[in-house]
PLY file of the C-alpha trace (Angstrom):
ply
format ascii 1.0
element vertex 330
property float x
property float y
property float z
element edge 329
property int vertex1
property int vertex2
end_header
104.61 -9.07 69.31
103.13 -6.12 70.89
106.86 -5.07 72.28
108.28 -5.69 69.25
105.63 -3.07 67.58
106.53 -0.86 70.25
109.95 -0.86 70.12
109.43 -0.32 66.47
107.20 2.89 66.42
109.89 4.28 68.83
112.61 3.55 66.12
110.22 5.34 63.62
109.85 8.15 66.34
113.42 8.74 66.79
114.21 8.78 62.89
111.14 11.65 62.45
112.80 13.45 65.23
116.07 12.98 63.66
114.40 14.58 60.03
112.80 17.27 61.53
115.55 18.23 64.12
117.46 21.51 62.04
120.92 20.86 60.59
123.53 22.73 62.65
125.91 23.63 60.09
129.52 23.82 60.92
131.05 26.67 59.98
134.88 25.78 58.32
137.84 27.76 59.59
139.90 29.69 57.51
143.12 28.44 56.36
144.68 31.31 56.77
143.19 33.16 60.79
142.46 36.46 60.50
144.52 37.52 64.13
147.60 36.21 61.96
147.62 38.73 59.50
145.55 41.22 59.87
147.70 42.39 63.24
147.83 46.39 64.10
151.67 46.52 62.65
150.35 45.52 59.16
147.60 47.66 59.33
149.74 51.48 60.84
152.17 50.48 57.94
149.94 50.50 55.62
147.90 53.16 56.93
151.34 55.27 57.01
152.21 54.55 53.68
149.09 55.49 51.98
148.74 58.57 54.20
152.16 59.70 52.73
151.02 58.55 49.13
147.90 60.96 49.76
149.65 63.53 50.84
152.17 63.54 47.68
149.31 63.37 45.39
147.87 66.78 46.60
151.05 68.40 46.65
151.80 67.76 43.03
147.85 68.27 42.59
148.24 71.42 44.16
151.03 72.38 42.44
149.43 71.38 38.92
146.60 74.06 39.15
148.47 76.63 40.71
150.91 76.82 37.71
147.70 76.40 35.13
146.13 79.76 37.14
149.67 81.29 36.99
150.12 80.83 33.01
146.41 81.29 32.83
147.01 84.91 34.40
150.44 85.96 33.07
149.16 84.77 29.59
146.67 87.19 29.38
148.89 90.03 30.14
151.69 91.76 28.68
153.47 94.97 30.90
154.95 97.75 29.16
157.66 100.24 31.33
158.50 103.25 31.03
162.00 104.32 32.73
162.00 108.17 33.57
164.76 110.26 31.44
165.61 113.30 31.63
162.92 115.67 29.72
160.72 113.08 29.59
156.84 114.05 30.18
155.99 110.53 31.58
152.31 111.08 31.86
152.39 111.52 27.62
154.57 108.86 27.03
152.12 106.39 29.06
149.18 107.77 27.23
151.37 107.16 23.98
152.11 103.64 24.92
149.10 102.62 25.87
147.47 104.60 22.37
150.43 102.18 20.52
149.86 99.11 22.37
146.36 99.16 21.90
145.84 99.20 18.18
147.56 96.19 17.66
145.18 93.43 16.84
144.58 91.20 19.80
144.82 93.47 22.22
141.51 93.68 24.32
142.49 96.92 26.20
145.06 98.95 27.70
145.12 100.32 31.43
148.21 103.45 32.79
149.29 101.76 36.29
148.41 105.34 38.33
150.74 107.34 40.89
148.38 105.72 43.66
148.80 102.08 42.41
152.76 102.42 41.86
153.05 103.64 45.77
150.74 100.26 46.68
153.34 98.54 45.01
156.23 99.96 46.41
155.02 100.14 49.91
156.46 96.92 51.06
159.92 98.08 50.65
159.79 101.67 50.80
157.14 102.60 53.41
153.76 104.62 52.47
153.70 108.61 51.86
156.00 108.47 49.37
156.31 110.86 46.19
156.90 108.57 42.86
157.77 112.12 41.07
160.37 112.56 43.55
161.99 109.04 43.00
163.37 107.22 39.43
160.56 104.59 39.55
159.71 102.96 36.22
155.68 103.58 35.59
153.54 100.72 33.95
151.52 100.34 31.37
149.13 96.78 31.60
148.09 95.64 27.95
144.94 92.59 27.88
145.77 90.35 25.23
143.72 87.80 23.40
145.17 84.30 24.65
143.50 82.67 21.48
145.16 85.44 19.03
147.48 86.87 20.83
149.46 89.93 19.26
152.69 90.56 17.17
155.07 91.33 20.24
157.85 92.00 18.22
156.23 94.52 16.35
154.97 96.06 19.39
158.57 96.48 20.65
159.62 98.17 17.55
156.98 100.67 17.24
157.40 101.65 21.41
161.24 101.83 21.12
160.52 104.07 17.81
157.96 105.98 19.71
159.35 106.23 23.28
163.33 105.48 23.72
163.07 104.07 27.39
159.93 102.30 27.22
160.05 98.45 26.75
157.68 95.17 26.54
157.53 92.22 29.25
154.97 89.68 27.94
156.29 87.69 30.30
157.31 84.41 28.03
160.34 84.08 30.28
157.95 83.24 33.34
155.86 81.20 31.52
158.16 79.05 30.62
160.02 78.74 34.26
156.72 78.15 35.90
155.73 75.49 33.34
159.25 73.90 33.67
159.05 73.95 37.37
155.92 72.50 37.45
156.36 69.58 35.32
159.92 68.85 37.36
157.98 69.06 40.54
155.38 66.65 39.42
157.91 64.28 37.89
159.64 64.21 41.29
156.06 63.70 42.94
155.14 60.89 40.69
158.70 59.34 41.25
157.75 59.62 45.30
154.41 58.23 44.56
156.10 55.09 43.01
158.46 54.15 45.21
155.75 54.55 48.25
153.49 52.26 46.34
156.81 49.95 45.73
157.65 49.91 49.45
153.97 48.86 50.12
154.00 46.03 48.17
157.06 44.67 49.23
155.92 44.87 52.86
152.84 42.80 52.02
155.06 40.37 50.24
157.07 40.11 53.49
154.19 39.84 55.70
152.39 37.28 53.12
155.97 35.25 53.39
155.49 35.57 57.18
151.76 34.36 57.03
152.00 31.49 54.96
154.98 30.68 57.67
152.77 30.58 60.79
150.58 28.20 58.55
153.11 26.27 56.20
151.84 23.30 57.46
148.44 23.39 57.26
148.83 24.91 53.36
151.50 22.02 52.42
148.71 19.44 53.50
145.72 21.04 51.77
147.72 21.15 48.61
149.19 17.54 48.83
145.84 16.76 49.52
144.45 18.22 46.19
143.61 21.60 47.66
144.35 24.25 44.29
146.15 26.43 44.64
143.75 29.24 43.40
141.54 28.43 46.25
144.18 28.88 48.71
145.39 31.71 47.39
141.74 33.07 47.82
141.97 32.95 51.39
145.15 34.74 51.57
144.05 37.41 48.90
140.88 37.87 51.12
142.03 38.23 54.52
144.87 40.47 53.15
141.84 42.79 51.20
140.80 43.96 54.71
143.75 44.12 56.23
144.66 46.79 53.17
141.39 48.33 53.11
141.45 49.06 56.57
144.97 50.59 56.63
144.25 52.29 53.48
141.05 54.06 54.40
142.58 55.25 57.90
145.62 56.56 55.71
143.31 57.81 53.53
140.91 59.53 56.25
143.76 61.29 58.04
145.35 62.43 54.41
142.12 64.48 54.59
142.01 65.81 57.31
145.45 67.29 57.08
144.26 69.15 53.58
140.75 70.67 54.97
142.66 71.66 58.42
145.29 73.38 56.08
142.77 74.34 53.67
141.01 76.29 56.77
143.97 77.62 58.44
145.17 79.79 55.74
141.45 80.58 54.81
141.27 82.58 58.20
145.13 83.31 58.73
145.14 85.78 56.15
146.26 88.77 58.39
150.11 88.40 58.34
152.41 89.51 54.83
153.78 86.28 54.33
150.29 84.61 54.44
149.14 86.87 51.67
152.10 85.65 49.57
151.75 82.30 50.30
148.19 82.76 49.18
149.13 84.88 46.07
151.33 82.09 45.04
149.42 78.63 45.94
146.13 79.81 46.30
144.13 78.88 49.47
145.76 75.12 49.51
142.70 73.35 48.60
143.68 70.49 46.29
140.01 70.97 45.02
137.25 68.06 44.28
139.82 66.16 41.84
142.46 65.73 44.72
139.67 64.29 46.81
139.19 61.76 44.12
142.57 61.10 43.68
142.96 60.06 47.28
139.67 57.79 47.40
141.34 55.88 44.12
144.42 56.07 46.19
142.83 54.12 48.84
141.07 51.97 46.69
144.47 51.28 44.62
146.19 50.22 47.71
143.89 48.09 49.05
143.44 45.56 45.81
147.12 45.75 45.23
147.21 44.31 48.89
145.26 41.69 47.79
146.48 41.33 44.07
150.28 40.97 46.10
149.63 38.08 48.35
147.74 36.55 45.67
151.01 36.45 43.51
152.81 35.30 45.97
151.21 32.60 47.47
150.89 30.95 43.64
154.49 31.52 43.15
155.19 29.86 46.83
152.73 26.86 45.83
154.32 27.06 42.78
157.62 26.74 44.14
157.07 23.71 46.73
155.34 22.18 43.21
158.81 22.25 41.81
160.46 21.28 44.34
158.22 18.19 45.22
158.87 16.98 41.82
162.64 17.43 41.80
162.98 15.56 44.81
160.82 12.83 43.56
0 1
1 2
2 3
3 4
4 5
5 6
6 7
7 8
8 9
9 10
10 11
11 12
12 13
13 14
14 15
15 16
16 17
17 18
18 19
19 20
20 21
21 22
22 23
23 24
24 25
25 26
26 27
27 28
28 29
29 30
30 31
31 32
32 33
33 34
34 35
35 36
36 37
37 38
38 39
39 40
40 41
41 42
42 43
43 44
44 45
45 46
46 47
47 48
48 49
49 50
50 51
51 52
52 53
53 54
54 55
55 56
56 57
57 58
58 59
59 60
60 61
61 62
62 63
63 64
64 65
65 66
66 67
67 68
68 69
69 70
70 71
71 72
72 73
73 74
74 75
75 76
76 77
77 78
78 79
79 80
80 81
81 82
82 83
83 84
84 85
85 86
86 87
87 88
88 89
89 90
90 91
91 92
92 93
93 94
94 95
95 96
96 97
97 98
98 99
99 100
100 101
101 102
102 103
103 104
104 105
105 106
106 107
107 108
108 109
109 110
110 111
111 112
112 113
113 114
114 115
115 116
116 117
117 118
118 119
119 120
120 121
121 122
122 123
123 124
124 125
125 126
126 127
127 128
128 129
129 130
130 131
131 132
132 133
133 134
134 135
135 136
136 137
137 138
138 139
139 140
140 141
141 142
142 143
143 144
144 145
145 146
146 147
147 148
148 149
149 150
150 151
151 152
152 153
153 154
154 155
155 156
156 157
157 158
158 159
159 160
160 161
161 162
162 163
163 164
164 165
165 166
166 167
167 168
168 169
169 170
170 171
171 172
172 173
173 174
174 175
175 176
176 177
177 178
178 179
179 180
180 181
181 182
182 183
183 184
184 185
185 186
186 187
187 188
188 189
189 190
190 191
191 192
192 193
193 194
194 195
195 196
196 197
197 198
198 199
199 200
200 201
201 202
202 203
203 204
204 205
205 206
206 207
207 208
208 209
209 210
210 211
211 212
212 213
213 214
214 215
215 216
216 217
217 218
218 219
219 220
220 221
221 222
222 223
223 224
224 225
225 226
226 227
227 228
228 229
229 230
230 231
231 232
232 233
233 234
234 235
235 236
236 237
237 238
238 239
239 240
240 241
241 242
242 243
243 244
244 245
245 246
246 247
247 248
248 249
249 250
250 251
251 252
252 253
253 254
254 255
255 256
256 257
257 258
258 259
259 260
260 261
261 262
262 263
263 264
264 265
265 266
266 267
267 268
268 269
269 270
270 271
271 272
272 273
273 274
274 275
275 276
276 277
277 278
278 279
279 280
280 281
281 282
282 283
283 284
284 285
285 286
286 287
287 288
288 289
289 290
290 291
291 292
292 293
293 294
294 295
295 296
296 297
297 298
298 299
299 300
300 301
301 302
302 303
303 304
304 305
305 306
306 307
307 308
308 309
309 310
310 311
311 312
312 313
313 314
314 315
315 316
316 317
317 318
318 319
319 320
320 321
321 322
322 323
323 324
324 325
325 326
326 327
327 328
328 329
């Protein structure tokens, strides 16, 4: 009896142990290994892809608000020339025009383009020291308009050309309208770009989804015969391929901006040559501004859940598929 109650209290011993001992719990593997999919190819193509996407959304960006500041600036101008005649006192005619330009209503003020300021201008093609009286150079005449009531340019033309014969009136519609053209064909063709990029991404995940769910057919045909959904495998897919886009995308992403604040800095301190002062006068100093920085971190973001959103569709439709199939050849 006593052994018996011995061996007893040891049973009792060795369940308490087993109560109190902590569960060790297994951790389940996913379907779907990470080292499978989320490989460096994957990741530089979509890294690539998105940097390109980036990169075409801060061109036409960039080319947006430089054509607003363009019509923004020609709008508020209008030019009127004066060609030198013969017996022409061209310093009375400019005071007339710019007496007859400026009592039209909506016209702020009137400034005579000087002898000094029409030798700047001419300097890049014919040299300093020159004499305008000596030469038949056109003198101008800057009129400020009011961009929210402008004036009557057609009057304005008639009472110069009654006034002064050679004198006429640029307000510059002509421009205006080429720049706005140009920049709504350029951001067409930037928005086409855009599309296809994000096309070709998708279609690459699809392939490399196709190629996952290869290396693991099957292991997914027995979960789902098994009663697996196919939601949750799908899940495992759609999660696995979320990093693998986020990662590509934010590298893409990262070196996108780089590239604009290196540029942005270069031509904020290469300002010393001609053609960087017209590349300046035309685009500005190439910073895409706090809007294009936005645009690229939605970029990245974009990319990275239509990663996931992709491989999600297309594991359904495979599961889908062998569904189909399964019952036709039942």
């Amino acid at each position: 009896m006593t052994e018996m109650a011995a061996d007893h209290e040891e049973d009792v011993d060795d369940v308490r142990y087993t109560e109190t001992r902590p569960r060790v719990q297994r951790k389940m593997a996913p379907i779907v290994p990470a080292q499978n999919i989320a490989g460096r190819a994957l990741v530089f193509v979509i890294a690539i892809m998105t940097f390109l996407s980036c990169l075409t959304f801060g061109a036409v960006t960039l080319v947006r608000s430089t054509a607003v500041v363009w019509e923004n600036q020609i709008s508020r101008e209008a030019t009127v020339q004066i060609k030198p005649v013969e017996g022409l006192d061209m310093e009375a005619a400019l005071a007339a025009a710019a007496e007859i330009a400026g009592g039209f209503p909506g016209v702020k003020g009137t400034s005579i383009v000087d002898r000094d300021a029409t030798a700047r201008l001419l300097a890049p093609w014919l040299g300093t020291g020159l004499n305008i009286d000596e030469l038949p150079v056109p003198r101008l005449v800057v009129v400020t308009i009011d961009e929210n009531s402008p004036p009557d340019f057609a009057a304005m033309r008639t009472a110069l050309a009654a006034k002064i014969a050679s004198a006429s009136l640029d307000d510059h519609r002509t421009w205006v309208d080429r720049l706005v053209a140009m920049a709504r064909t350029t951001v067409t063709i930037g928005m086409m770009v855009l599309v296809l990029m994000l096309s070709a991404t998708v279609l690459t995940v699809v392939f490399a989804t196709r190629g996952a769910m290869a290396g693991n057919g099957h292991i997914i045909e027995v979960l789902h015969f098994v009663g697996a959904e196919a939601r949750f495998i799908a899940r495992q897919f759609r999660q696995q391929f979320l990093i693998t886009g986020m990662k590509g995308a934010a590298a893409g992403g990262a070196a996108a901006v780089v590239v604009f604040l290196v540029f942005s800095w270069w031509t904020s301190h290469n300002m010393a040559t001609p053609q960087a002062d017209q590349a300046v006068a035309l685009f500005g100093s190439f910073a895409i501004g706090w809007a294009g920085y936005l645009g690229v971190v939605l970029m990245v973001l974009v990319i990275g859940v239509l990663t996931a959103a992709t491989s999600h569709a297309t594991v359904i439709a495979y599961l889908s598929d062998l569904d189909t199939r399964q019952t036709d050849g039942g």
